[in-house]
N, C-alpha and C positions, 0 to 999 in steps of 0.2 A: 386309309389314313397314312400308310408309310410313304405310297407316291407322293401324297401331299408334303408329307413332311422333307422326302428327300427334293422334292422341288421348292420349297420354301428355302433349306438348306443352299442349295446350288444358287439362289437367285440371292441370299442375305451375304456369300460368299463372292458372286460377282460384284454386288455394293459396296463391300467391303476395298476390296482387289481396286476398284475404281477410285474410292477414298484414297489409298493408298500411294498409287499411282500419279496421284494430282498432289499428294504432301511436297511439302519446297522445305529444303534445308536452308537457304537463306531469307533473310527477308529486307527491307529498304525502310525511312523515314525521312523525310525531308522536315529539319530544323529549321527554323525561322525566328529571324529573331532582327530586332527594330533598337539599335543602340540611338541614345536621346543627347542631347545636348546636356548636359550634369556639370556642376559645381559644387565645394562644399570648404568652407573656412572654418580654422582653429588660430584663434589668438592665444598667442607662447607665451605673451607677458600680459596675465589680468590684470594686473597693477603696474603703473608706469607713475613711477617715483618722479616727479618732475621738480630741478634742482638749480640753484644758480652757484656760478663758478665762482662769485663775487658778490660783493654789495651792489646790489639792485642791477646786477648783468641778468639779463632774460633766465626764465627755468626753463629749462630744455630735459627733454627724455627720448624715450625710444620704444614704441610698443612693435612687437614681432607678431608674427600672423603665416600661416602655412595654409597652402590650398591646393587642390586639385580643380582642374575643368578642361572640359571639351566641347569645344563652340561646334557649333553645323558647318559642314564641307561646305556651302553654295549659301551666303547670307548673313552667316552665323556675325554674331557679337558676346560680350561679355564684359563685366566689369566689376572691379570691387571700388565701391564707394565706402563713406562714411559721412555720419552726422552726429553733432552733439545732441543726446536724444534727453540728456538731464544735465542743466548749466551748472558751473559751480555754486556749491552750496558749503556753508550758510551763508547771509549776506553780508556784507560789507570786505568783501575779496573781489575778485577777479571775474567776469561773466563774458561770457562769449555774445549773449542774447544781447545785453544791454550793458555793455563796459563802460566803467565810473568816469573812465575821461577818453576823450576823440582817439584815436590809435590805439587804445587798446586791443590787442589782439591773440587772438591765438590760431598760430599757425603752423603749417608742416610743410616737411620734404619727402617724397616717395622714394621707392628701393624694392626692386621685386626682378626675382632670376629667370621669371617668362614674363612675356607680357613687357604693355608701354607702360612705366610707372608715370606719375605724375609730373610734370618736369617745374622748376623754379616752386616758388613758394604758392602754398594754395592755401586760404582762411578757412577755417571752421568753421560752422554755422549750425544754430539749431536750429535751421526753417528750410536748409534745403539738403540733400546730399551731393558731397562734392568728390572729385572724382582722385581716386589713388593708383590703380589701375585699368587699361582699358587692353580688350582682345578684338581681336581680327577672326575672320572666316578661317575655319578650320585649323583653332589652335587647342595645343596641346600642352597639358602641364608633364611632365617625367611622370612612370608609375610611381614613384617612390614621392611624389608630390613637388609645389614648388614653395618659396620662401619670399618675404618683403617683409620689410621695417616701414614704419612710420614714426620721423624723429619730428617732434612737437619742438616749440619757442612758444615762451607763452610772455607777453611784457610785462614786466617787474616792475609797477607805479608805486610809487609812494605813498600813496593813497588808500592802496589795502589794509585793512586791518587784518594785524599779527594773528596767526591760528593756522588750522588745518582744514582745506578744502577741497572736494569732489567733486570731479563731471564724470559723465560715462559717455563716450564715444562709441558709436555702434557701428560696427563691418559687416558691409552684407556684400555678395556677392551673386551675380546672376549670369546667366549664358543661356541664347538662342543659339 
């Protein structure tokens, strides 16, 4: 029995020794990682006061919006649009969808610290989205993010009846 057992010994001591021998104080990982095209908007001003300077001078305001994005190196686009997604309400005011007389309008100026903003005057619409900003292949907003305004005119007809009235304008934003 003791040969056996000192040859079990000697032979669970060289497996060991062998173990030991092959141990590695370092080791390695290969990270991988696939960064995507991403976008994301915060509108500064949820309510934009829309006001006239004068007797029936246009209301004009200003709503603010802050964003991050990064288009694709090879192709990439991106854009922040907008659309009147609910006309002014109640009725007998102002409508973007169906204005009470021909020229009625409600319109904007763009303004944004990356990016093409939109240049001259662009109309509102609730039936399509129209453009405020537009990106190129392989753009970048600062980490700390970027900034644009959209300053609204909206025409001041005589025809509105006196009161208080809502739209909601919706900002969306996208990047390939």
């Amino acid at each position: 029995m003791r040969v056996i057992n000192l040859a079990t010994r000697s032979l669970l001591l060289g497996v060991v020794s062998a173990f030991a021998l092959a141990a590695q104080t370092t080791g390695t990982s290969t990270l991988s990682l696939n960064i995507p095209a991403e976008a994301s908007i915060t509108i500064t001003t949820p309510t934009t006061n829309l006001t006239a300077a004068s007797a029936f001078a246009p209301y004009t305001g200003t709503t603010g919006f802050s964003f991050s994005i990064r288009t694709s190196v090879s192709g990439g686009t991106g854009s922040i649009q907008l659309k009147i997604t609910s006309d002014f309400t109640p009725s007998g005011g102002p409508s973007v969808g169906t204005p009470p007389t021909a020229g009625d309008l409600l319109t904007y100026g763009c303004n944004a610290s990356t990016g093409t903003a939109c240049s001259g005057s662009q109309t509102a619409s609730t039936t399509v989205s129209t453009p405020v900003v537009v990106f190129g292949a392989d753009a970048h907003s600062p980490t700390a993010g970027a900034s644009g305004t959209v300053s609204w005119s909206l025409t001041n007809d005589t025809i509105y009846k006196s009161g208080s009235y809502n739209a909601t304008a919706t900002f969306t934003i996208s990047a390939t």
